[in-house]
PDB file of N, CA, C and O in Angstrom:
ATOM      1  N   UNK A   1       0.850  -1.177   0.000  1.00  0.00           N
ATOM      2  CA  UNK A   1       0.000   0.000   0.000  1.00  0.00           C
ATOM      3  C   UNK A   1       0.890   1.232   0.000  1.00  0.00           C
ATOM      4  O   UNK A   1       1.891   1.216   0.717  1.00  0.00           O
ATOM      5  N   UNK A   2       0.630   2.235  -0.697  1.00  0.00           N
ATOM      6  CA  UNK A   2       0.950   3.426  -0.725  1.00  0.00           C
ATOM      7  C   UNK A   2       1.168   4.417   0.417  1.00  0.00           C
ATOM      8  O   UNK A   2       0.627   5.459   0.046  1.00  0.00           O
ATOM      9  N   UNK A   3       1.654   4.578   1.521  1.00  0.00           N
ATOM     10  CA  UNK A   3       1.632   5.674   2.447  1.00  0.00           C
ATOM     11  C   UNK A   3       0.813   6.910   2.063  1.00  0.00           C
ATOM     12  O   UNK A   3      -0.273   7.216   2.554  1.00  0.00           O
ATOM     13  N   UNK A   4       1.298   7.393   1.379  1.00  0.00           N
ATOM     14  CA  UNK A   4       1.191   8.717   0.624  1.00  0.00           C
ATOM     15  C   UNK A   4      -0.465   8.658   0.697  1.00  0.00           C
ATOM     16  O   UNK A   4      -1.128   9.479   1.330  1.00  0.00           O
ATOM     17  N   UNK A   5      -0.956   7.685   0.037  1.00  0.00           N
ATOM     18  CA  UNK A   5      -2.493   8.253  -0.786  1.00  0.00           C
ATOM     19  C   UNK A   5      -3.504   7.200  -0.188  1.00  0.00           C
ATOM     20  O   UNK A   5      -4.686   6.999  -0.466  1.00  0.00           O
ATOM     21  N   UNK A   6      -2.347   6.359   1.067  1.00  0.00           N
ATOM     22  CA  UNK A   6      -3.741   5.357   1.852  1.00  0.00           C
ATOM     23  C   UNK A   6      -4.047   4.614   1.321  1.00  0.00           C
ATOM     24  O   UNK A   6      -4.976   4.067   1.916  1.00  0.00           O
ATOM     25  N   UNK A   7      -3.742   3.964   0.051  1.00  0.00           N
ATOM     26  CA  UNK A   7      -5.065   2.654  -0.321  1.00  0.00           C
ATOM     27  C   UNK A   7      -5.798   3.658  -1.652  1.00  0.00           C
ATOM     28  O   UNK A   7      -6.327   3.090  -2.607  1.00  0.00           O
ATOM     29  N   UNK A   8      -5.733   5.474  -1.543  1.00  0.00           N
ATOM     30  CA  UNK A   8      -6.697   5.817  -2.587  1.00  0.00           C
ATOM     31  C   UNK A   8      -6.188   5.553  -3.895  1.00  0.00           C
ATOM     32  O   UNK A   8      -6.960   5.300  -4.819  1.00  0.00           O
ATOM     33  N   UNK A   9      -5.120   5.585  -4.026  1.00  0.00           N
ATOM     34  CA  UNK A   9      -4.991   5.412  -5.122  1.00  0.00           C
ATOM     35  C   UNK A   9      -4.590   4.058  -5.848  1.00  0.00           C
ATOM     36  O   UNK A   9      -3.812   3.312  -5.253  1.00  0.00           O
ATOM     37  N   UNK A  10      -4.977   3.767  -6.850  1.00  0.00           N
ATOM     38  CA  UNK A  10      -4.911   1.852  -7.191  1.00  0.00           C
ATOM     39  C   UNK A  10      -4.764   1.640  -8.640  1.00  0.00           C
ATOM     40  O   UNK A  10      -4.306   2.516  -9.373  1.00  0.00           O
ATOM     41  N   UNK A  11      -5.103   0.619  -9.013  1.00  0.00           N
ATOM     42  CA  UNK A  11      -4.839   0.479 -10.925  1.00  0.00           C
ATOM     43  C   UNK A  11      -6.311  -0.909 -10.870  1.00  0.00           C
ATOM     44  O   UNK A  11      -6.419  -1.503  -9.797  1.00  0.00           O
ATOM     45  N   UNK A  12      -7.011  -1.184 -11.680  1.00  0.00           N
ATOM     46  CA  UNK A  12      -7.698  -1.616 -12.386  1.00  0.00           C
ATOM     47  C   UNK A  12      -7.227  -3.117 -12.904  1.00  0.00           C
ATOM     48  O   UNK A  12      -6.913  -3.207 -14.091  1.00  0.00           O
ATOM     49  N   UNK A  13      -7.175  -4.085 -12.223  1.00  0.00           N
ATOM     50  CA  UNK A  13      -6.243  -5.217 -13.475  1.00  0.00           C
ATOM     51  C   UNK A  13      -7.125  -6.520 -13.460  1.00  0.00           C
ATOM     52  O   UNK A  13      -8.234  -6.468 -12.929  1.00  0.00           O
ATOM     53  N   UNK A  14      -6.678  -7.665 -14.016  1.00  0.00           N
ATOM     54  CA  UNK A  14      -7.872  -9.155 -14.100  1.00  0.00           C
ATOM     55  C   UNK A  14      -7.064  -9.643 -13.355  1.00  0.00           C
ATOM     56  O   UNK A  14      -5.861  -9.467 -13.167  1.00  0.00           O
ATOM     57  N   UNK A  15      -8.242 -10.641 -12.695  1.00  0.00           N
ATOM     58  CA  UNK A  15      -7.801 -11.228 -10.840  1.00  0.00           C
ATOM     59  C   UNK A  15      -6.601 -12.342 -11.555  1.00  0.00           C
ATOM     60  O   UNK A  15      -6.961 -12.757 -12.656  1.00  0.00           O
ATOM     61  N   UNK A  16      -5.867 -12.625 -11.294  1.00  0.00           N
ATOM     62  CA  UNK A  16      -4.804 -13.844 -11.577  1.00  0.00           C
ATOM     63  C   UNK A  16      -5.900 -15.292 -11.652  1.00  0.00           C
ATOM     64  O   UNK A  16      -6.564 -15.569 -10.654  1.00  0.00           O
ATOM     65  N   UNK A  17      -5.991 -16.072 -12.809  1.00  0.00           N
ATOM     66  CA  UNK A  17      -6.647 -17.375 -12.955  1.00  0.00           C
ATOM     67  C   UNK A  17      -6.712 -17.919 -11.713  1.00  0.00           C
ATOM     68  O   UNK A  17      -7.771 -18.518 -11.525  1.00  0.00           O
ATOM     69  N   UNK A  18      -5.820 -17.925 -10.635  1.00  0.00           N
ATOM     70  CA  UNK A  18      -5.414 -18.952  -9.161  1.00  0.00           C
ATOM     71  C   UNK A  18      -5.922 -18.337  -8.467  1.00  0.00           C
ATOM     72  O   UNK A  18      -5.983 -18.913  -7.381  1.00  0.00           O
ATOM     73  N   UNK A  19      -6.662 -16.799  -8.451  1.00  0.00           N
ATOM     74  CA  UNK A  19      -7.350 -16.306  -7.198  1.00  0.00           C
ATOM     75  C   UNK A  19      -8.817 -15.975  -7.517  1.00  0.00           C
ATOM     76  O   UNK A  19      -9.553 -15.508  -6.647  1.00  0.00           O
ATOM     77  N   UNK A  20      -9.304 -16.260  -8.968  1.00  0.00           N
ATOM     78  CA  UNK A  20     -10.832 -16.040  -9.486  1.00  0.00           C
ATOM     79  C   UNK A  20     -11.932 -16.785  -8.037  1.00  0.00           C
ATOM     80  O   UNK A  20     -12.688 -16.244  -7.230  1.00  0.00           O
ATOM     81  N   UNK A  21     -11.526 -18.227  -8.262  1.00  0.00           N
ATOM     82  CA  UNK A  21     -12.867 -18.836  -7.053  1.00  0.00           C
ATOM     83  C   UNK A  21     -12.881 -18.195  -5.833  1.00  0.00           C
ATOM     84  O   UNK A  21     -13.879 -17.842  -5.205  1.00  0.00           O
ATOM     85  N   UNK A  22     -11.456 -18.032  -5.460  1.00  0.00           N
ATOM     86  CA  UNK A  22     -11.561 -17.270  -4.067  1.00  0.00           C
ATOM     87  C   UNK A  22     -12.437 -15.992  -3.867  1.00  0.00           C
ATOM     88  O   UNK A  22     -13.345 -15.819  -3.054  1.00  0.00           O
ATOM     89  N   UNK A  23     -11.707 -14.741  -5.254  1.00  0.00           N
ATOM     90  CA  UNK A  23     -12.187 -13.805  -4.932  1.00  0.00           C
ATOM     91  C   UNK A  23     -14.025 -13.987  -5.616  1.00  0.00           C
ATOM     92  O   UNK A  23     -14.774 -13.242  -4.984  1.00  0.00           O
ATOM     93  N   UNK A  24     -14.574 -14.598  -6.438  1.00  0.00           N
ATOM     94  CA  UNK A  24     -15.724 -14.954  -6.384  1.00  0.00           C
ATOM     95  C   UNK A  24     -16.920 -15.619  -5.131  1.00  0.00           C
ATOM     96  O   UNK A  24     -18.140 -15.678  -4.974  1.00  0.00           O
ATOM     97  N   UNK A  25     -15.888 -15.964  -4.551  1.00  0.00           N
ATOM     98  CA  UNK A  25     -16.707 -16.664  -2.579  1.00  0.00           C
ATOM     99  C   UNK A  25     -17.006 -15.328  -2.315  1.00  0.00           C
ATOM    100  O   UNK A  25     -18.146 -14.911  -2.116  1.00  0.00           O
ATOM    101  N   UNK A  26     -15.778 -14.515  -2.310  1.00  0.00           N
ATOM    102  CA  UNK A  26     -15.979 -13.391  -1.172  1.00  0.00           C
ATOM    103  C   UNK A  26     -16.821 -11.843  -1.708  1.00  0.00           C
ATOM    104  O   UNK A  26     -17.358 -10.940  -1.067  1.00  0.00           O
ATOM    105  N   UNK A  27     -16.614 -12.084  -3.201  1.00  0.00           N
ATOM    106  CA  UNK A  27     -17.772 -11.105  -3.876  1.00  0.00           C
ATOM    107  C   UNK A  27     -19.200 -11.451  -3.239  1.00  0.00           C
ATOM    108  O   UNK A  27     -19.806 -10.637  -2.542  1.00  0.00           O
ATOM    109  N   UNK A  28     -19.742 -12.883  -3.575  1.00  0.00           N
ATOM    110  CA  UNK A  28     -20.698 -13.443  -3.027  1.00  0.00           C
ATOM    111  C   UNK A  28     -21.529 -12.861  -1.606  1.00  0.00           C
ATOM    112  O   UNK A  28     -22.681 -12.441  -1.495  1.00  0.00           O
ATOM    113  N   UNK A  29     -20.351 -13.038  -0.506  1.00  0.00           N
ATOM    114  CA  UNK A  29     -20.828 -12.964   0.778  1.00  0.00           C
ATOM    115  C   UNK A  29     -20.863 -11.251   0.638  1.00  0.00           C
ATOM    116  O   UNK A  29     -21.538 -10.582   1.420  1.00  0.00           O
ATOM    117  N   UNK A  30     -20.159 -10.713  -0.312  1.00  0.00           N
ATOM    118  CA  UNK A  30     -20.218  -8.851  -0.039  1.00  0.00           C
ATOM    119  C   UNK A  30     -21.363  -8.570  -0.112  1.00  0.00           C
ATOM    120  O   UNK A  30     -21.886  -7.616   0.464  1.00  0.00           O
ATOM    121  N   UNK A  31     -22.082  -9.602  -1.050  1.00  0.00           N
ATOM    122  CA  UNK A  31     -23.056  -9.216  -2.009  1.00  0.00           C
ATOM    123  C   UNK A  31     -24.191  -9.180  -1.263  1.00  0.00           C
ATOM    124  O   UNK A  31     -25.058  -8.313  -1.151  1.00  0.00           O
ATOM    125  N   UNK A  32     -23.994 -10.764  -0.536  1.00  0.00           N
ATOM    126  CA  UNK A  32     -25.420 -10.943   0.740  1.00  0.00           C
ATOM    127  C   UNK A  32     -25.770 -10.182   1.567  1.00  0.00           C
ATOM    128  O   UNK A  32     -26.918  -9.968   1.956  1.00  0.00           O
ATOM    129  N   UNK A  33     -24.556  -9.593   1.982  1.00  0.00           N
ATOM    130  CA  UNK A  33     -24.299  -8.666   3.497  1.00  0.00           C
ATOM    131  C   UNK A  33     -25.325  -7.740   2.986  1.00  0.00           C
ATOM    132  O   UNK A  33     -26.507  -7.670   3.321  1.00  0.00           O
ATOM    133  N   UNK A  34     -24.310  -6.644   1.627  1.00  0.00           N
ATOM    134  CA  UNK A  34     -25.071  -5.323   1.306  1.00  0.00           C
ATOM    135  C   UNK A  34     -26.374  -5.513   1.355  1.00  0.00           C
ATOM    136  O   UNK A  34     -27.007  -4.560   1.810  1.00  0.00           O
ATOM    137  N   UNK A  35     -27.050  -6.554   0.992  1.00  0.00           N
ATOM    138  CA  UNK A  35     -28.794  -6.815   0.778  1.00  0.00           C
ATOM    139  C   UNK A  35     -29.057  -6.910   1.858  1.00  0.00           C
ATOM    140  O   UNK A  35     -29.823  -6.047   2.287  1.00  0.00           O
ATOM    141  N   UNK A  36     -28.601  -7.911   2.765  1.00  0.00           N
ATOM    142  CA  UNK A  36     -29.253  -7.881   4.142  1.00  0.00           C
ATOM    143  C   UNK A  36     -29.740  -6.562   4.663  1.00  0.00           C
ATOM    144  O   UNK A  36     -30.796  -6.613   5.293  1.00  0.00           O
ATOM    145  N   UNK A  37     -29.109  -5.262   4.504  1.00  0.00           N
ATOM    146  CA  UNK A  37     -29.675  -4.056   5.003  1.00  0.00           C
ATOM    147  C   UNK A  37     -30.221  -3.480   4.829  1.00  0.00           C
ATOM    148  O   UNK A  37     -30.456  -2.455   5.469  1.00  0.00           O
ATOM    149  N   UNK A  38     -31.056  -4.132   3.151  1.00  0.00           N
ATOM    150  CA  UNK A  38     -31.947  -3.147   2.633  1.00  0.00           C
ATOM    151  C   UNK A  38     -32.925  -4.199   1.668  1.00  0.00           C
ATOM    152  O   UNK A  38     -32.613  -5.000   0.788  1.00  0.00           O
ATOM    153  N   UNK A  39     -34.683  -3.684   2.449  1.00  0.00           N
ATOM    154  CA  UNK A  39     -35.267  -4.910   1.857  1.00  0.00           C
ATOM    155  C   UNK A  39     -35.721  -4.746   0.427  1.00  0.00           C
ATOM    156  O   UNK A  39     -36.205  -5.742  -0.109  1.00  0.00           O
ATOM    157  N   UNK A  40     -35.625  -3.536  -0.318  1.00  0.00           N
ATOM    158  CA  UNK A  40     -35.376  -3.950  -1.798  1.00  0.00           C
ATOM    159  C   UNK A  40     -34.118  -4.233  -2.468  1.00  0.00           C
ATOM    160  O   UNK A  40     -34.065  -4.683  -3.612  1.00  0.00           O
ATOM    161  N   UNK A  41     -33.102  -3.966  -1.746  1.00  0.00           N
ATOM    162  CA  UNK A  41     -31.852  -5.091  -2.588  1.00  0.00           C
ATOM    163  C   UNK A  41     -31.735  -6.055  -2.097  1.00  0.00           C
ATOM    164  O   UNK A  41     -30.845  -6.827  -2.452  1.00  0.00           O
ATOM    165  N   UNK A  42     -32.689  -6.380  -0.997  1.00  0.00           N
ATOM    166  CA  UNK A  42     -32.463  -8.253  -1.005  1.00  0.00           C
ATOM    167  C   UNK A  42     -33.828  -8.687  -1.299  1.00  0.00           C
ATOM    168  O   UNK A  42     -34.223  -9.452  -0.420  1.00  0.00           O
ATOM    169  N   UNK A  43     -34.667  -8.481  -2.192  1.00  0.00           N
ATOM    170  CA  UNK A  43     -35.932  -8.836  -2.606  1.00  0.00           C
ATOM    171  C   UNK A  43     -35.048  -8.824  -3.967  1.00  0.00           C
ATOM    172  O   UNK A  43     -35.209  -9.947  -4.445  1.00  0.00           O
ATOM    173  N   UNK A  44     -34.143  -8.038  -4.857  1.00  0.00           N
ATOM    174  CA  UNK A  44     -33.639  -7.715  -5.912  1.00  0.00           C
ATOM    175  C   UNK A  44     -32.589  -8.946  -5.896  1.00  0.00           C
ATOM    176  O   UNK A  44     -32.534  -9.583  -6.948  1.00  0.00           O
ATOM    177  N   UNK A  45     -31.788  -9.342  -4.888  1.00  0.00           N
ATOM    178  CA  UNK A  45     -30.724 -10.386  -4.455  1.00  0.00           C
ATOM    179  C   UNK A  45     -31.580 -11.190  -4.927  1.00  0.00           C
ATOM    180  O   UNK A  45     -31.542 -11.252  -6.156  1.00  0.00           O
ATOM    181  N   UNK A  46     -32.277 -11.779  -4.475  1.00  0.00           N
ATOM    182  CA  UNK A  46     -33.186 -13.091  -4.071  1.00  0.00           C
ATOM    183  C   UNK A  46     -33.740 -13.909  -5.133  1.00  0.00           C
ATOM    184  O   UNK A  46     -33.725 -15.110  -5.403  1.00  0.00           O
ATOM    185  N   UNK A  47     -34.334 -12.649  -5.751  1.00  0.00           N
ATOM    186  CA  UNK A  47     -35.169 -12.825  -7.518  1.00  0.00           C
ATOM    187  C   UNK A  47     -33.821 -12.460  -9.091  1.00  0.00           C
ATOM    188  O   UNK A  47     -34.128 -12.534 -10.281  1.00  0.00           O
ATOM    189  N   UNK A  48     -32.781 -12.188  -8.684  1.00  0.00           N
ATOM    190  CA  UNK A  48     -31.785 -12.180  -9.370  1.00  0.00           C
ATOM    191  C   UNK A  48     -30.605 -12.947  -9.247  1.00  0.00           C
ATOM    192  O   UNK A  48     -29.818 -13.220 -10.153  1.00  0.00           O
ATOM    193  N   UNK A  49     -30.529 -13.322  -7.880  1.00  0.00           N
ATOM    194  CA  UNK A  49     -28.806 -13.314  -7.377  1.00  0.00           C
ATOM    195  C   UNK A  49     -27.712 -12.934  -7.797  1.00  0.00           C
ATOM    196  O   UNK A  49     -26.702 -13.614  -7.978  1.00  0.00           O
ATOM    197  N   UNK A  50     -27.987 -11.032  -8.095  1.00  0.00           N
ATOM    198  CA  UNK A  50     -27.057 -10.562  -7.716  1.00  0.00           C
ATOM    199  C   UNK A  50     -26.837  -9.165  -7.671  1.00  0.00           C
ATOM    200  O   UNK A  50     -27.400  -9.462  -6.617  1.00  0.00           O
ATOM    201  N   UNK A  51     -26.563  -7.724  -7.724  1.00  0.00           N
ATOM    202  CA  UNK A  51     -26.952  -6.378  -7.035  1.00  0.00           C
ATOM    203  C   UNK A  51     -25.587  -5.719  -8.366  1.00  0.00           C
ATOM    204  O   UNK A  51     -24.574  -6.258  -8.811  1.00  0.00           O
ATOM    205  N   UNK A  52     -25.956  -4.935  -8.513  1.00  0.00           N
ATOM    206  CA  UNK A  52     -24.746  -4.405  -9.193  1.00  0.00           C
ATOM    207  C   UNK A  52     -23.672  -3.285  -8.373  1.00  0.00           C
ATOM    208  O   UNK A  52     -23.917  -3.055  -7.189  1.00  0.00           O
ATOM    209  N   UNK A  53     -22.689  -2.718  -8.918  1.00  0.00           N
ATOM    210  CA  UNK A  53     -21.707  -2.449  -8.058  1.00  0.00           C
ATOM    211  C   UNK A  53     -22.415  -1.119  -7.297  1.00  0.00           C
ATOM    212  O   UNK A  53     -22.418  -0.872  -6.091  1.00  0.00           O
ATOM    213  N   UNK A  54     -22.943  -0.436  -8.271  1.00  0.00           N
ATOM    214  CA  UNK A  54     -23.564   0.553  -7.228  1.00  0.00           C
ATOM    215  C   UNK A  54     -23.988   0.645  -6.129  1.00  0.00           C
ATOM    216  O   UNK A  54     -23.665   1.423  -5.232  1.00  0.00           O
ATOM    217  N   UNK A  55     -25.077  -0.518  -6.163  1.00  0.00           N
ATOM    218  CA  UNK A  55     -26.408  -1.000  -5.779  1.00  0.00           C
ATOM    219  C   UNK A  55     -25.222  -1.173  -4.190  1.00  0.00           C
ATOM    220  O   UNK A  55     -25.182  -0.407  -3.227  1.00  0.00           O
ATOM    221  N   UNK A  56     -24.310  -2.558  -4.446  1.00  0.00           N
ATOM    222  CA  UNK A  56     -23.307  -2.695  -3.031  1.00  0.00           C
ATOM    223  C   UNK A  56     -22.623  -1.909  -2.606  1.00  0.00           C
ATOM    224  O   UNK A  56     -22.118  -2.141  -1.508  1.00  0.00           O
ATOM    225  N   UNK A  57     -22.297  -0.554  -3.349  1.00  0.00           N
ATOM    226  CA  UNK A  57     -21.644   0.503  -3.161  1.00  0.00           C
ATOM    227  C   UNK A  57     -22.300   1.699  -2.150  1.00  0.00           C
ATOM    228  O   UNK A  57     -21.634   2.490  -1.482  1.00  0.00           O
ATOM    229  N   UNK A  58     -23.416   1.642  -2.198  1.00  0.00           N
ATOM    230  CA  UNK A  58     -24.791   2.195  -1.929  1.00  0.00           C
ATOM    231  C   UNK A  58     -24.920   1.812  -0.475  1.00  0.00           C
ATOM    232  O   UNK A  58     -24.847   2.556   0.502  1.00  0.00           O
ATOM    233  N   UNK A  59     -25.094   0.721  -0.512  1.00  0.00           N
ATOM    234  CA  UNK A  59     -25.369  -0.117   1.026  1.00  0.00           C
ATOM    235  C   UNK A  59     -24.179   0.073   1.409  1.00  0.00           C
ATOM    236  O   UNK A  59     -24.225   1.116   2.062  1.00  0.00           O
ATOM    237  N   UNK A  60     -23.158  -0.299   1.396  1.00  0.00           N
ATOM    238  CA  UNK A  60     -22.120  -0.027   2.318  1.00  0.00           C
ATOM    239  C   UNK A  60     -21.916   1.038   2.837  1.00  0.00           C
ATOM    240  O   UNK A  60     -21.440   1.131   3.969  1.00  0.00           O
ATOM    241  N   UNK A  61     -22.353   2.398   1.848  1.00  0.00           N
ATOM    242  CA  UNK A  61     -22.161   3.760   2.379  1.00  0.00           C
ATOM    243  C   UNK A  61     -23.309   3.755   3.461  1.00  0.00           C
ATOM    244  O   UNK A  61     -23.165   4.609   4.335  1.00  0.00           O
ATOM    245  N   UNK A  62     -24.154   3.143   3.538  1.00  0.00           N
ATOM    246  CA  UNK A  62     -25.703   3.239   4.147  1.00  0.00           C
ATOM    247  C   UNK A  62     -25.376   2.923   5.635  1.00  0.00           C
ATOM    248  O   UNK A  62     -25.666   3.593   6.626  1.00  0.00           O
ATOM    249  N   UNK A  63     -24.415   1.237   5.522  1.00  0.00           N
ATOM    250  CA  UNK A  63     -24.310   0.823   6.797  1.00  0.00           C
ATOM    251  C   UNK A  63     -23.577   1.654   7.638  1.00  0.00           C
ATOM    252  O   UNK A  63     -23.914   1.994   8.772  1.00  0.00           O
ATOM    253  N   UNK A  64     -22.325   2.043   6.908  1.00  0.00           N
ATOM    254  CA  UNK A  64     -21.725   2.814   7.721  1.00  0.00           C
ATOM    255  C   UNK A  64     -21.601   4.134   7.888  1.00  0.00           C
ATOM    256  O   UNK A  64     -20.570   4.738   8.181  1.00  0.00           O
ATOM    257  N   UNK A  65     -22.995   4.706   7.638  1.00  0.00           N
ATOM    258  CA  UNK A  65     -23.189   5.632   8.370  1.00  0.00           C
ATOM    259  C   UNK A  65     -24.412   5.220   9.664  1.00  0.00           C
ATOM    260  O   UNK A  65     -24.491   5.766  10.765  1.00  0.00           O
ATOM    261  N   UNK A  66     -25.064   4.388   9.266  1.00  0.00           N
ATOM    262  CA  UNK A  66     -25.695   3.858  10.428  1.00  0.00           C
ATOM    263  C   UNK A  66     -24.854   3.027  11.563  1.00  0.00           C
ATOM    264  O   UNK A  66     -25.354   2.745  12.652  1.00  0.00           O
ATOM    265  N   UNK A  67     -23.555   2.678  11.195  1.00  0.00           N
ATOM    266  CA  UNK A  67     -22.916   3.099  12.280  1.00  0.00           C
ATOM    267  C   UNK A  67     -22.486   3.632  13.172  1.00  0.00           C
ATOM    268  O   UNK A  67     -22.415   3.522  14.396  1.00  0.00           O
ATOM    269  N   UNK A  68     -22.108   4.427  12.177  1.00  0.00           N
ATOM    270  CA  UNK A  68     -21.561   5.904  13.059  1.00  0.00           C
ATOM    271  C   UNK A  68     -22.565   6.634  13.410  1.00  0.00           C
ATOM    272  O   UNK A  68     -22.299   7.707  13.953  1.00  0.00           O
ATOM    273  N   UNK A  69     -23.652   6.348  13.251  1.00  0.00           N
ATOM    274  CA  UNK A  69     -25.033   6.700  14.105  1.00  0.00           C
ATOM    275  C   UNK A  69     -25.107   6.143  15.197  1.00  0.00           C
ATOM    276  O   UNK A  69     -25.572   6.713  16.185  1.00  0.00           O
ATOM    277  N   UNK A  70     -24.725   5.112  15.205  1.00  0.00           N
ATOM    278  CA  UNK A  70     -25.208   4.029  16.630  1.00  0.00           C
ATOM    279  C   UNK A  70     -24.078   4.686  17.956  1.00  0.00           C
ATOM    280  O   UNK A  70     -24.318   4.517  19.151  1.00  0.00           O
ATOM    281  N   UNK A  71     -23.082   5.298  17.525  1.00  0.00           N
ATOM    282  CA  UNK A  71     -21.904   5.545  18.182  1.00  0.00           C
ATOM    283  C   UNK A  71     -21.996   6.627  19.252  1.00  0.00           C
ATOM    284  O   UNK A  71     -20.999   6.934  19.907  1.00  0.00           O
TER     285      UNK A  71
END
């Protein structure tokens, strides 16, 4: 990781053939989580299986600000 820019800054590349299934498990469970918090993307999960990047991009911003609500 970069000091400088934290993690912000990155490059775009295709997962290596030897880490596709892995990183496909763990897309999966991202995928469940984000829906769990919101009952039209997991009515959308459910009848599709699967949310697009926004859609998980969306919820994550959601949860964690309802975190930092709870705090």
């Amino acid at each position: 990781m970069d000091e400088e820019t934290q993690g912000m800054k990155f490059e775009y590349r295709e997962i290596p053939a030897g880490m596709l299934k892995e990183c496909e498990k763990w897309r999966a469970k991202m995928v469940e989580a984000a829906a769990e918090g919101n009952e039209a993307l997991l009515t959308k999960y459910l009848e599709t299986g699967d949310l697009t990047d926004i859609e998980i991009k969306q919820a994550c911003e959601s949860a964690r600000s309802r975190t930092k609500c709870a705090w």
